[in-house]
C-alpha positions as CSV (number, residue, x, y, z in Angstrom):
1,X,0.0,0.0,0.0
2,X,1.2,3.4,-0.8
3,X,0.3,6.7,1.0
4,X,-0.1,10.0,-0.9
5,X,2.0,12.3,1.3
6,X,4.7,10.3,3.0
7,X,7.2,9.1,1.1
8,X,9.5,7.6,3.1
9,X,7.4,5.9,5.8
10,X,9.8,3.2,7.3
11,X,7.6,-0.1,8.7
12,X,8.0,-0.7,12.5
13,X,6.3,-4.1,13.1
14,X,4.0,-3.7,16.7
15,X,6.7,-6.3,18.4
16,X,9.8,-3.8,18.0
17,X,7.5,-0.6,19.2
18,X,6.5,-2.5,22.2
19,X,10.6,-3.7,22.8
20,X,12.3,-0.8,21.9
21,X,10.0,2.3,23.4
22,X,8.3,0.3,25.6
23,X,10.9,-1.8,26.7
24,X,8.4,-4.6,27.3
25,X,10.2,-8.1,27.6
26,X,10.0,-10.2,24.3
27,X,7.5,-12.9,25.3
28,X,5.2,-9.9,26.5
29,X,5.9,-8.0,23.7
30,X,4.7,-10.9,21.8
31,X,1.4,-12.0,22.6
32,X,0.6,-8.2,23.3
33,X,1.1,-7.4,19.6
34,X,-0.7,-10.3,18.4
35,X,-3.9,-9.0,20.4
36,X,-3.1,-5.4,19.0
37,X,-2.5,-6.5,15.3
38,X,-6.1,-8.4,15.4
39,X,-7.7,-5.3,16.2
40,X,-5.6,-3.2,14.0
41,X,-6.2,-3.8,10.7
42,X,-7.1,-1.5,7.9
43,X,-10.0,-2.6,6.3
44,X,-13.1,-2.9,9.3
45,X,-13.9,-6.4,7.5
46,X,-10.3,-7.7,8.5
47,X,-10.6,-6.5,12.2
48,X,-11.7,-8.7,15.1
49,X,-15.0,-8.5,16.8
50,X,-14.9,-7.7,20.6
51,X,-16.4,-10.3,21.1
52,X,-13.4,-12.5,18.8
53,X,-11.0,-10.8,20.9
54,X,-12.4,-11.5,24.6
55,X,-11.1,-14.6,23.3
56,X,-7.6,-14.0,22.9
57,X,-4.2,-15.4,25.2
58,X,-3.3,-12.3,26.6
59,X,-6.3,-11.2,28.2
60,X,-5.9,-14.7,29.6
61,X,-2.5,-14.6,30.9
62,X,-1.8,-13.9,34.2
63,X,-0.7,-10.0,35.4
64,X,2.8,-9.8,35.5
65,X,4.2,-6.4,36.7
66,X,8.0,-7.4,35.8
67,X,7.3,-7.0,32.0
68,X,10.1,-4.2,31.4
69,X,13.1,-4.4,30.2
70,X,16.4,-2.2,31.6
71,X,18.1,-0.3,29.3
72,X,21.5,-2.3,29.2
73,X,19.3,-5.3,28.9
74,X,17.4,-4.3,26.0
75,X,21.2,-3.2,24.2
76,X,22.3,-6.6,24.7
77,X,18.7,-7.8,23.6
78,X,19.2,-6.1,20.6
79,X,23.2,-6.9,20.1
80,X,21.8,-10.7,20.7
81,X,18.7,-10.2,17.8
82,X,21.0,-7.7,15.4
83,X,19.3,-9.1,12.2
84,X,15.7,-8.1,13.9
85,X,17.6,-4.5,14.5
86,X,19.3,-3.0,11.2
87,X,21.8,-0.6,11.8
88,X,21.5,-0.9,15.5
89,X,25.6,-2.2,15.5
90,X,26.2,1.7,13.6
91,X,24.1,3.4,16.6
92,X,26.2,2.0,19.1
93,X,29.3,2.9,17.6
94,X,28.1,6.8,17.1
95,X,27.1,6.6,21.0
96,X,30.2,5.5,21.8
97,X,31.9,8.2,20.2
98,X,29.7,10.2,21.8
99,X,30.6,9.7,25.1
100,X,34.2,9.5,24.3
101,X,34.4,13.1,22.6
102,X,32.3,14.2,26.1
103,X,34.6,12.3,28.2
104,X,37.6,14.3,26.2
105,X,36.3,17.5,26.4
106,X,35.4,16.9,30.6
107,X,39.5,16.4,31.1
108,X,40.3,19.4,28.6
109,X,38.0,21.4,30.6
110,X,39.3,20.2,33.9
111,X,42.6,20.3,32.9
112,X,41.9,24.1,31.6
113,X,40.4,24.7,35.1
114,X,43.1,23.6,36.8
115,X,45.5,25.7,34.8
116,X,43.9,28.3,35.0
117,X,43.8,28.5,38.8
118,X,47.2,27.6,39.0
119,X,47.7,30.7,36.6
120,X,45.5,33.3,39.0
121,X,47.5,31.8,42.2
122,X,50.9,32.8,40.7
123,X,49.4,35.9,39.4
124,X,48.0,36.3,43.5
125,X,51.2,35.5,44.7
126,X,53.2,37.7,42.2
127,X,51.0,40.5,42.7
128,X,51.4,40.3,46.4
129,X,55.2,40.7,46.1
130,X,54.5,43.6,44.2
131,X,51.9,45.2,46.8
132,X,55.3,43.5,49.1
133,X,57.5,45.9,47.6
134,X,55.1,49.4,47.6
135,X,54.3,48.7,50.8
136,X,58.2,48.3,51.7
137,X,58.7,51.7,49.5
138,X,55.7,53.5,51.2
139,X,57.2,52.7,54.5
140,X,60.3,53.8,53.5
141,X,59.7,57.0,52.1
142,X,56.9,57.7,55.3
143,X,59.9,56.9,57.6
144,X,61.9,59.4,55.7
145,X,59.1,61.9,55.9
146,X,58.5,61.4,59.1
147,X,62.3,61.6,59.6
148,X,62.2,64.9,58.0
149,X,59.2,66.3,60.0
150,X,61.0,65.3,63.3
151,X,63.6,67.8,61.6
152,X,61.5,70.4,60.7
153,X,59.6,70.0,64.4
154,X,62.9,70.0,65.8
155,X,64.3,73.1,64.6
């Protein structure tokens, strides 16, 4: 079937939707989509009846509340089913990279941080010798006026 409007409309069976957004474990993921796919069809003669589907497995099975997946399980779900997950390999790699350029750039910055204080210390420390110094010249030069007005107060 072809739509008028989108042209590149990619297929994403109901099983993957429910494992990859969803994160719902494969066996759920399963028999969930098989109830949603009788419901779903296009044509209203295809669908199922409510009635047809009060009938189906999964409003049989029992509740389960541990259906999700974790994240690093469903990456090693999908490095285990690769042929199910096209280019999934490819997006691994790039969030590798990722992390390593943001990994890099953390130590540059750091090490730019740290150089940068160490910069402003010895700029502290070399301005306080020179404040050192006025201070040694103001005292200087107030002990020789102060010499001079003992002089002047003396005479």
């Amino acid at each position: 079937m072809k739509l008028k409007n989108i042209s590149r409309l990619h297929a994403w069976p109901v099983r993957n939707v429910l494992i990859e957004k969803y994160r719902l474990k494969p066996s759920e993921a399963d028999s969930l989509s098989k109830f949603l796919e009788r419901m779903l069809k296009w044509k209203p003669k295809d669908r199922h009846t409510a009635r047809e589907l009060l009938d189906d497995p999964w409003l049989k099975e029992n509740d389960e509340y541990s259906v999700w997946l974790s994240k690093n399980y469903l990456k090693e779900y999908k490095l285990v089913h690769r042929q199910e997950y096209p280019g999934f390999l490819e997006e691994l790699k790039k969030e590798k990279e990722k992390e390593r350029l943001a990994e890099e750039k953390r130590k540059q910055q750091a090490e730019n941080k740290d150089s940068s204080e160490s910069e402003s210390s010895s700029e502290s420390s070399s301005s306080g010798i020179d404040r050192d110094f006025e201070n040694k010249e103001a005292f200087i030069n107030g002990e020789q006026e102060f010499e001079d007005d003992e002089e002047s107060s003396g005479s």
